[in-house]
VOPAGU-2260 file (C-alpha; in pm, 1 decimal, decimal comma):
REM VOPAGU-2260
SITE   aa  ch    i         X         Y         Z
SITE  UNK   A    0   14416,2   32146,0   24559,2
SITE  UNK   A    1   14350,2   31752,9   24563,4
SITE  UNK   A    2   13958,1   31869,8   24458,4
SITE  UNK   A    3   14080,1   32020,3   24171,5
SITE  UNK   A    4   14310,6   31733,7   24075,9
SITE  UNK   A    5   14045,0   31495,4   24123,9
SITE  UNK   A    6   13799,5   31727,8   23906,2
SITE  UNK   A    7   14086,2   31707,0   23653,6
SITE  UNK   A    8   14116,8   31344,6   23660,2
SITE  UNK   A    9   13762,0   31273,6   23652,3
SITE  UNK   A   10   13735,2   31490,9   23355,6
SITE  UNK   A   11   14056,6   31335,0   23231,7
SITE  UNK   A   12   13805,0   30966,1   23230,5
SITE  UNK   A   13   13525,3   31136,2   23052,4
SITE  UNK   A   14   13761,5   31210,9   22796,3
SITE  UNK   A   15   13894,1   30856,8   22716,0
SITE  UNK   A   16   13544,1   30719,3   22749,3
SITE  UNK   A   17   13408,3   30998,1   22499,9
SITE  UNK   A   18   13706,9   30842,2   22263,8
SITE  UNK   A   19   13581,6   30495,3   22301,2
SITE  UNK   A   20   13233,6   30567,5   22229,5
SITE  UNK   A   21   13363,9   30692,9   21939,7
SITE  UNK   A   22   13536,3   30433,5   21850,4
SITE  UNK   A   23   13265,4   30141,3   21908,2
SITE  UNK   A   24   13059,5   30415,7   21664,8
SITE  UNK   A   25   13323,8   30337,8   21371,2
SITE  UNK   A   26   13316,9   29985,3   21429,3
SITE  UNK   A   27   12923,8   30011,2   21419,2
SITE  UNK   A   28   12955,6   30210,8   21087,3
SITE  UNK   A   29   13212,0   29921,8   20949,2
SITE  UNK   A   30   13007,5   29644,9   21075,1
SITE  UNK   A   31   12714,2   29816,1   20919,9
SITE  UNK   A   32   12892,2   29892,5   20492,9
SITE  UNK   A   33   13068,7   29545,0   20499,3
SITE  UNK   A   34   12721,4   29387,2   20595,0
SITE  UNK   A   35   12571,3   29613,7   20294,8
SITE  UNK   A   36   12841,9   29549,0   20042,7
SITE  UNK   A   37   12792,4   29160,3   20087,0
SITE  UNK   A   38   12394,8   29175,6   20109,0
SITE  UNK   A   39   12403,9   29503,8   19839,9
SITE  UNK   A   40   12177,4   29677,4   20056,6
SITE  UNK   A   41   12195,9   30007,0   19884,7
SITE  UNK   A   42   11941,8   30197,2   20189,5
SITE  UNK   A   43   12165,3   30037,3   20458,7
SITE  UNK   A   44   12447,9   30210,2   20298,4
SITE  UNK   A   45   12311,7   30535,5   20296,1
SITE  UNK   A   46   12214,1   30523,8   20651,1
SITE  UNK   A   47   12584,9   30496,0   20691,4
SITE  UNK   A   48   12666,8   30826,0   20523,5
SITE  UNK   A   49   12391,0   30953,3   20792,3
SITE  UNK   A   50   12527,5   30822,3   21067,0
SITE  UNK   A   51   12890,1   30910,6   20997,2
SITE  UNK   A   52   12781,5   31277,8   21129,1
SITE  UNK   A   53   12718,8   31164,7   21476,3
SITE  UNK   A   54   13120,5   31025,4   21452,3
SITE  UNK   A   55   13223,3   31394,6   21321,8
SITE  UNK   A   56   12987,4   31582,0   21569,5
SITE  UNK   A   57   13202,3   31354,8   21876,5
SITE  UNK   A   58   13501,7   31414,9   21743,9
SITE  UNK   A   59   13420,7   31810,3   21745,8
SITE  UNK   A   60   13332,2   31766,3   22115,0
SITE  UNK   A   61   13631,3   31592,0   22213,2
SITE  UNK   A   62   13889,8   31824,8   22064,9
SITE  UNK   A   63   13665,3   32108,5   22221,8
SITE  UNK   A   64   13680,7   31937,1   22578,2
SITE  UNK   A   65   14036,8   31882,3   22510,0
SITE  UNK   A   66   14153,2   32230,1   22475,1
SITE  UNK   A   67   13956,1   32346,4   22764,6
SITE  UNK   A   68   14077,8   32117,0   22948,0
SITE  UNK   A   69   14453,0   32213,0   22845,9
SITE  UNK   A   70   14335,5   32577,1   22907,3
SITE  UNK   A   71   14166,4   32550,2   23275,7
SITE  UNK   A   72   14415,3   32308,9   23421,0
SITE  UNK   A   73   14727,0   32425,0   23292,2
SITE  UNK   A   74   14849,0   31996,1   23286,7
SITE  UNK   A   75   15145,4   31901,0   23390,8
SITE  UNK   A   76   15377,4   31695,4   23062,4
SITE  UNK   A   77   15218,3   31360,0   23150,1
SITE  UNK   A   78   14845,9   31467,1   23227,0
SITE  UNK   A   79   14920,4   31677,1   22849,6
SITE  UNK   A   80   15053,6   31390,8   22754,9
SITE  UNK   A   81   14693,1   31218,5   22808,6
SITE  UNK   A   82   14518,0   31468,5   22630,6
SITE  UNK   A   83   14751,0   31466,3   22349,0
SITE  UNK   A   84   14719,0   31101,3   22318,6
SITE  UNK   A   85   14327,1   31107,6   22297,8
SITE  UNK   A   86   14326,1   31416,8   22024,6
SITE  UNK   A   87   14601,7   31131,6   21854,6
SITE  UNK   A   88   14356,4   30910,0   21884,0
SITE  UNK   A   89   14012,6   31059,4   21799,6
SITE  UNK   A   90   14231,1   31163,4   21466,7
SITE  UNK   A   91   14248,1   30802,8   21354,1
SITE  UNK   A   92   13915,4   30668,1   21501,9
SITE  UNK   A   93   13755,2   30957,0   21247,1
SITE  UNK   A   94   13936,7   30829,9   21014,4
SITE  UNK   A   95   13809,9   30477,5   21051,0
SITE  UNK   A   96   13468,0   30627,5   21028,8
SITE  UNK   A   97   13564,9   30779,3   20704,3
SITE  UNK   A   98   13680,8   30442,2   20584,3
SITE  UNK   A   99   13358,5   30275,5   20687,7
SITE  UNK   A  100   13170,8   30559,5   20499,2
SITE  UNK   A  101   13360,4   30457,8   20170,5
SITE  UNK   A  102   13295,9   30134,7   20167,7
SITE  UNK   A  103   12926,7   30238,8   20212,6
SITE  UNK   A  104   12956,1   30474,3   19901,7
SITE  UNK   A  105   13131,5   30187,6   19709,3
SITE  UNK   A  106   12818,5   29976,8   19790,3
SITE  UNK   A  107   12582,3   30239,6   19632,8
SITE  UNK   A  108   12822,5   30332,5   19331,2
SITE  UNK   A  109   12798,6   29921,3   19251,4
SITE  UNK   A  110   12400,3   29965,0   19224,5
SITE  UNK   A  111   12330,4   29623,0   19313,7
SITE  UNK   A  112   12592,0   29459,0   19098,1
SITE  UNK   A  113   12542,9   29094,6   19138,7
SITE  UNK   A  114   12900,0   28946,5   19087,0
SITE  UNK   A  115   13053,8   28756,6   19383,0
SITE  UNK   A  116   13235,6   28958,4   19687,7
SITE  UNK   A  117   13584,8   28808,2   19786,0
SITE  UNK   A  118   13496,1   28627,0   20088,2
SITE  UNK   A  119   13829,8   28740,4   20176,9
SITE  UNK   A  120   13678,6   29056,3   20302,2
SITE  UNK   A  121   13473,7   28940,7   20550,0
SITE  UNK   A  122   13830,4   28813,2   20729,5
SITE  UNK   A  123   13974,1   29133,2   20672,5
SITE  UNK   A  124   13668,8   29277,7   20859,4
SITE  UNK   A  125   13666,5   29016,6   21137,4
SITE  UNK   A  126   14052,5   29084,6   21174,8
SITE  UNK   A  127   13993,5   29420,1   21211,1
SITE  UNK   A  128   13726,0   29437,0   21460,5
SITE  UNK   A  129   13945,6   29215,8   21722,4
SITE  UNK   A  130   14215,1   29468,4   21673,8
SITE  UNK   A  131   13957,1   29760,6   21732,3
SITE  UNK   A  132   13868,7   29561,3   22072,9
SITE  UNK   A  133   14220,2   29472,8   22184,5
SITE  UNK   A  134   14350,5   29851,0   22098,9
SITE  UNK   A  135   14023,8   30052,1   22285,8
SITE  UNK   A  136   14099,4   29774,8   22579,9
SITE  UNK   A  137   14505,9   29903,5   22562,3
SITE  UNK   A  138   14387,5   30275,9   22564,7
SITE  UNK   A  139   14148,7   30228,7   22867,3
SITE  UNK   A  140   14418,3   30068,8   23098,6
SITE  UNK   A  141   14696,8   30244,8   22903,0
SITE  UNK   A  142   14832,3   29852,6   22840,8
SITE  UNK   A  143   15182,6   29871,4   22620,4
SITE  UNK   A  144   15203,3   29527,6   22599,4
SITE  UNK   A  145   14865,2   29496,2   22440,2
SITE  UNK   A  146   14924,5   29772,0   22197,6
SITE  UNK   A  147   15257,3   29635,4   22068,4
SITE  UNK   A  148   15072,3   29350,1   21946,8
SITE  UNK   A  149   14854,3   29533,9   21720,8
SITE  UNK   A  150   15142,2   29576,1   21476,9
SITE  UNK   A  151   15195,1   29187,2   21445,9
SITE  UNK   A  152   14794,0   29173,2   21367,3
SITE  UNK   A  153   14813,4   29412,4   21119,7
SITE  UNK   A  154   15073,2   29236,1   20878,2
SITE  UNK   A  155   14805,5   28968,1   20872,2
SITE  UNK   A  156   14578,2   29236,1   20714,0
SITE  UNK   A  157   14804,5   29381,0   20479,1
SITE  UNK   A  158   14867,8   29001,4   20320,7
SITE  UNK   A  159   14488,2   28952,7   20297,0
SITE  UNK   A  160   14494,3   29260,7   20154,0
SITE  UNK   A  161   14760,2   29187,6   19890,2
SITE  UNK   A  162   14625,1   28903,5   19791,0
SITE  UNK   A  163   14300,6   28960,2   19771,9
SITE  UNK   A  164   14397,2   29268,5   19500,2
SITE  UNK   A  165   14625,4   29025,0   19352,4
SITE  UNK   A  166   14349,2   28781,9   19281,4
SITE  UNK   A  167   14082,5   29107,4   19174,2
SITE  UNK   A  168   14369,1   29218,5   18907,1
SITE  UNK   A  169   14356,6   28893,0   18784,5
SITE  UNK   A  170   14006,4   28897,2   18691,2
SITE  UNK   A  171   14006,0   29211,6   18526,1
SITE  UNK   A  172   14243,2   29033,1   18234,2
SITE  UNK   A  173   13937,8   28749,0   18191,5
SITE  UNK   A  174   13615,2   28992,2   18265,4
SITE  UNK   A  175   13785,3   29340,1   18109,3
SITE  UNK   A  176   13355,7   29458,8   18110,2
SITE  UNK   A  177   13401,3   29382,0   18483,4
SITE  UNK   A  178   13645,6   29647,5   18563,0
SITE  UNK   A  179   13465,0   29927,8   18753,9
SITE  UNK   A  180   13280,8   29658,9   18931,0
SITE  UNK   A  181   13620,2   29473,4   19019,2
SITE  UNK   A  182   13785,4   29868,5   19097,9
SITE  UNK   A  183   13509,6   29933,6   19386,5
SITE  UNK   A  184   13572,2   29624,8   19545,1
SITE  UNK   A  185   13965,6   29653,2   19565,6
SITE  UNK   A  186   13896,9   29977,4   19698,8
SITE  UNK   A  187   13658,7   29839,6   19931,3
SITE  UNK   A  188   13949,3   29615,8   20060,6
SITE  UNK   A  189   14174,1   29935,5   20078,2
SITE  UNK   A  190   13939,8   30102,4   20280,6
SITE  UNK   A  191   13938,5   29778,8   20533,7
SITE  UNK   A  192   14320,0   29779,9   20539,0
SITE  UNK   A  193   14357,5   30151,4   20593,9
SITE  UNK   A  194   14088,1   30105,4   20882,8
SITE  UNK   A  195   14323,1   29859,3   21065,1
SITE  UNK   A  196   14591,4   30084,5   21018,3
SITE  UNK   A  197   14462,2   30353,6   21215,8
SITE  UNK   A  198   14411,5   30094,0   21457,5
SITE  UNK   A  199   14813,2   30042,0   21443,9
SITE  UNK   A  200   14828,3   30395,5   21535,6
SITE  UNK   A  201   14623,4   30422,1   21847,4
SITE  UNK   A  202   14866,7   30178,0   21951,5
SITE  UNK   A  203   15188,7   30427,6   21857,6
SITE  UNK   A  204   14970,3   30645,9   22016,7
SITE  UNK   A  205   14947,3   30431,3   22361,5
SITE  UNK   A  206   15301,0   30357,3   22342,1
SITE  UNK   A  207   15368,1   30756,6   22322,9
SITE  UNK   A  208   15198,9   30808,4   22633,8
SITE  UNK   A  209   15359,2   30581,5   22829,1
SITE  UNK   A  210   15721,4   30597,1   22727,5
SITE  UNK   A  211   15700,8   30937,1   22621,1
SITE  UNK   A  212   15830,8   30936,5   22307,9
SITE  UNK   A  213   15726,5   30791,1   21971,1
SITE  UNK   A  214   15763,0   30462,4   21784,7
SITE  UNK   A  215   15663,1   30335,0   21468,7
SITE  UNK   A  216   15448,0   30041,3   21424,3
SITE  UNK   A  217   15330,6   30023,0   21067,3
């Protein structure tokens, strides 16, 4: 009996360090289009679009592993808990991919166009990586206190994000020519601030798993 549990928890690990990988992969990929939209490196931005199919191939995997795992071991609520909480989980982190991916296809739709990137969005990024790190470091030790900060984090993003459209809409009334140019890049910002949301919800998702039930932090 204790072999099997062990097999079961072991298998349990592989899981959550499956979802991790994953996750560093969609920071990679975010890294990677905010680096391209700044330098308007139009290749490095298709690579992106490439390499987003390694993040849906994992996510395949996991949700494959998942259900097995459900069906072999018959889990008791909080080992199903687990599992439920990394399917949670690999949900937003392909998300985040997806987000990354935009960004890179709002790099190529702007062909090069030379008018200045918001510097704001390089904060937004940085923000957003730290909150990828703190929330993958809650999920491996299962650390509420960790995740509830996430939320606080988060608001910061939101007001960069606000402002940084504010400031874009402006524009658009002096350089009217500019507006699809001026369009990308508030989506671009969009795109960051719906990536650190996702990261809000691993945390609601770490919080569900401990306490058992669910909470909102957005």
């Amino acid at each position: 009996m204790s072999t099997t549990r062990e097999q079961f928890q072991s298998e349990l690990e592989q899981l959550k360090e499956e979802v991790i990988k994953m996750a560093n992969l969609s920071g990679e990929a975010l890294s990677k289009a905010v680096d391209s939209l700044f330098n308007q490196d139009i290749e490095q931005a298709k690579a992106i679009l490439e390499e987003d199919k390694k993040i849906d191939e994992l996510e395949t995997e996991i949700n494959e592993k998942s259900v097995l795992l459900i069906a072999k071991q018959q889990p008791v609520a909080t080992d199903l808990r687990q599992i439920i909480m990394s399917l949670r989980v690999v949900t937003d982190v392909e998300r985040m991919g997806d987000n990354a991916k935009n960004i890179a296809k709002a790099t190529i739709h702007l062909d090069k166009n030379l008018s200045a990137i918001p510097e704001g969005l390089k904060q937004m990024h940085e923000i957003a990586m730290d909150m990828l790190k703190t929330s993958m470091h809650a999920f491996k030790y299962e650390d509420i206190t960790i995740a509830s900060k996430l939320a606080k984090t988060d608001d910061k993003v939101d007001k960069m994000y606000k402002h940084i459209v504010s400031e874009l809409l402006g524009e658009t009334a002096t350089n009217p020519d500019k507006i699809q140019y001026i369009m990308q890049v508030a989506f671009c910002a969009r795109y960051l601030e719906r990536f650190a949301d996702h990261i809000t919800n691993i945390g609601e998702s770490i919080l569900y798993l401990v306490k058992g039930k669910n909470y909102n932090l957005n």
